[in-house]
C-alpha positions as CSV (number, residue, x, y, z in Angstrom):
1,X,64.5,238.1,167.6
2,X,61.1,238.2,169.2
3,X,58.3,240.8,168.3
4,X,58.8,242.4,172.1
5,X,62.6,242.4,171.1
6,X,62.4,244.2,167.8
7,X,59.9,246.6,169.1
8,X,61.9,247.5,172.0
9,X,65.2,248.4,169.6
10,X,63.7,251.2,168.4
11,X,62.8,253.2,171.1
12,X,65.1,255.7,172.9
13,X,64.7,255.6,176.3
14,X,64.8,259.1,177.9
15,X,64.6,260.4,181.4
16,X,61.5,261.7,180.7
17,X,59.5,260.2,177.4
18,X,60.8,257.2,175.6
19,X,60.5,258.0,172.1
20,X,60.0,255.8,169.5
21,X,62.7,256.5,166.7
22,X,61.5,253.9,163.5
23,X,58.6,255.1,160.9
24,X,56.0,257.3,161.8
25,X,52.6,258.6,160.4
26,X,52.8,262.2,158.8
27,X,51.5,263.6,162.2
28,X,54.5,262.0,164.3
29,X,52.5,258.7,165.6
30,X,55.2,255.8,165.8
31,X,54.5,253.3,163.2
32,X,55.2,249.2,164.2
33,X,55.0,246.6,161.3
34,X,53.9,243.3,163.2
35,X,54.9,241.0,160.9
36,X,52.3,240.3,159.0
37,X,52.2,243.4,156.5
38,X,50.2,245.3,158.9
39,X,51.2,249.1,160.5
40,X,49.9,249.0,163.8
41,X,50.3,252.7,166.3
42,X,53.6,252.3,168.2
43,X,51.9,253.7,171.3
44,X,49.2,250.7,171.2
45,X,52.2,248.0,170.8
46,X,54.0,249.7,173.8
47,X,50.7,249.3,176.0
48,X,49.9,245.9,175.3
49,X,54.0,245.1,175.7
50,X,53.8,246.7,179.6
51,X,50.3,245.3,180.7
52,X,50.8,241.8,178.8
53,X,47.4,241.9,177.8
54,X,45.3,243.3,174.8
55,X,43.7,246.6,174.6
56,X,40.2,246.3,175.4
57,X,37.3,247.1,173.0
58,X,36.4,250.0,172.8
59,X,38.9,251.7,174.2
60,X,41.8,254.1,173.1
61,X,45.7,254.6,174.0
62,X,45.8,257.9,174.8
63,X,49.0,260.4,175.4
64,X,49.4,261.7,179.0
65,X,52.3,264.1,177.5
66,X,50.6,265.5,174.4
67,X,54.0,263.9,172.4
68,X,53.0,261.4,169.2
69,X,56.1,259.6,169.5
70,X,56.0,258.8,172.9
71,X,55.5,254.8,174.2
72,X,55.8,255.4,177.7
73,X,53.5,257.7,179.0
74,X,50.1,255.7,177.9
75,X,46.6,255.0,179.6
76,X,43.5,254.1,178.3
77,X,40.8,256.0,177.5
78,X,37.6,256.8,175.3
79,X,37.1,259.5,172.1
């Protein structure tokens, strides 16, 4: 199964939010394990999965819905 594949099973797909159902940091942020023994934000895999690119530096996945669990409605932004 590929990364984009595993990521992808554990996401409930709403009408509205798509809500990431696997681990999750104490304040509700998803939680993906890559592979290589490293937690990396849900919300930040989900980005880089959509735009098939890598976040930029410096830059921030931010929430437009105020939900931690949420991998669909991401931009980017700053602080």
């Amino acid at each position: 199964m590929t990364l984009q594949q595993r990521f992808w099973t554990k996401v409930k797909k709403t009408a509205g939010c798509w809500l990431w159902m696997a681990a999750k940091t104490r304040s509700g942020y998803g939680k993906f394990s890559s592979g290589h023994s490293r937690w990396v934000g849900a919300h930040r895999v989900a980005w880089e999965l959509r735009h098939r690119r890598k976040i930029p530096k410096g830059k921030l996945v931010r929430h437009d819905c105020d939900r931690p669990a949420c991998v669909r409605h991401l931009r980017l932004g700053t602080t």
